[in-house]
C-alpha positions, 0 to 999 in steps of 0.5 A: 578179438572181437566177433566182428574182427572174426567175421572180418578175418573169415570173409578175408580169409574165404576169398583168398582161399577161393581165389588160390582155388580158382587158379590152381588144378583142383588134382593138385596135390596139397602138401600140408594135407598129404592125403588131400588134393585141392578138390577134396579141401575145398569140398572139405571146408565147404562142407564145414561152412555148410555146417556150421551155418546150419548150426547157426541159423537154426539155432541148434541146442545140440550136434547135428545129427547123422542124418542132417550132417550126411545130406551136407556131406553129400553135396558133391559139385562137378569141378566146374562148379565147385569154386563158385560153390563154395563161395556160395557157402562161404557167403552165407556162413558170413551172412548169416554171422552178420544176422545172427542176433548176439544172444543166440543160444546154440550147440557149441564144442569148444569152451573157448568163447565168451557166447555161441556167436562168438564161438563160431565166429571165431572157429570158423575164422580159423578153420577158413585161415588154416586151410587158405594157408592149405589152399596156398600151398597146393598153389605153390606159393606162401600167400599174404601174411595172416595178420598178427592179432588173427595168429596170436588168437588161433594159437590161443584156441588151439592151446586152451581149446583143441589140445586141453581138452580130453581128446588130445593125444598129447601126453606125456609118463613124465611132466614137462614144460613147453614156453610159447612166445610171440616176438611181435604181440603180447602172447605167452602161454606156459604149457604142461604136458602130463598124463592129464589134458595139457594144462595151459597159463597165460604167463611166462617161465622156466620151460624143459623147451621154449618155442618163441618167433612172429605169430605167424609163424607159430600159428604155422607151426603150431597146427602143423604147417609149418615143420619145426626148425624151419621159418622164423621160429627159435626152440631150445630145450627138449627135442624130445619133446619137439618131437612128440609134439609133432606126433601128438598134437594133430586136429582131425 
């Protein structure tokens, strides 16, 4: 995707996460995010868009540090205010994406972007469409779609970013193979789960468990929205390995 289709998707995906907000009880329990309730996601991805502004239009060269980051965190709005909040935040992380000049040198975490305007861009995007997905949820309903090309890309980061990096929990004593394919656009990935950071190609094969459906759907069920068996997503092969996915393979 481009960076424009990116900022595209974030500003799609904030208003509908802000709308889902705005007519739900903010006490209200969200299912995908057991421990949560509507109040605390959207302070969470408030924060988040704050932070990754800031990043954004001081460019950067390093993290924030602890006490720059605490001072976003500790905006706290009363419920009142709090959808309009985050709007405001959401606004300003896409306005300052749409100003931001294409060789803007700044800090970046994941190794999953051609520049760091694209990085942002495109992590922000998904941050904003999981947790709509969330905000959907403790409003009790599915929400509209998130569009093929939008899915196909998040599983991509996900894959060949958040869980090949070293941090992941996803490991196995014994190599295996798990096939990931979409039936409505052109994704395939061949992973390999070892005692090493997941090992990721773009292709197809033979496969210990095969996870194949709409990309959608395994965008869902990739980060842990969607249980696996459930919705339009077939696996066959090693239920074992279904099950340390389901364990493992969570994004803090």
């Amino acid at each position: 995707m481009e960076i424009t289709a990116h900022i595209d998707a974030l500003r799609h995906e904030g208003g509908l996460f802000a709308d889902a907000a705005a007519r739900t009880e903010l006490d209200a329990p969200v299912p995908t995010c057991p421990e949560w309730r509507l109040r605390d996601l959207v302070l969470h991805t408030g924060h988040v868009h704050r932070w990754a502004t800031a990043h954004l239009r001081d460019g950067r060269p390093a993290p924030m540090d602890e006490a720059s980051q605490q001072a976003i965190w500790a905006e706290r709005p009363d419920d009142a205010v709090l959808v309009d909040w985050f709007r405001a935040g959401h606004g300003a992380l896409v306005d300052t994406l749409l100003a931001a000049p294409a060789d803007l040198d700044c800090w970046t975490f994941l190794p999953t972007a051609p520049s760091p305007l694209a990085f942002w861009a495109r992590r922000q995007a998904h941050e904003t469409a999981m947790h709509r997905i969330d905000a959907d949820a403790a409003a009790g309903t599915e929400g509209p779609a998130t569009a093929p090309e939008l899915a196909l890309d998040g599983i991509d980061e996900l894959l060949r970013g958040f869980l090949s990096l070293g941090r992941s929990r996803l490991r196995s004593e014994q190599p295996r193979t798990v096939l990931v394919g979409a039936t409505d656009g052109p994704g395939r990935w061949l992973l390999t789960v070892s005692g090493e950071p997941l090992s990721v190609e773009l292709t197809e094969g033979p496969a210990d468990l095969t996870l194949t459906g709409p990309a959608r759907d395994l965008y869902l069920m990739l980060w842990n929205r969607l249980p696996a068996g459930t919705g339009r997503v077939e696996h066959s092969g090693d239920e074992a390995l279904l099950d340390l996915w389901r364990e493992t393979a969570t994004i803090g």
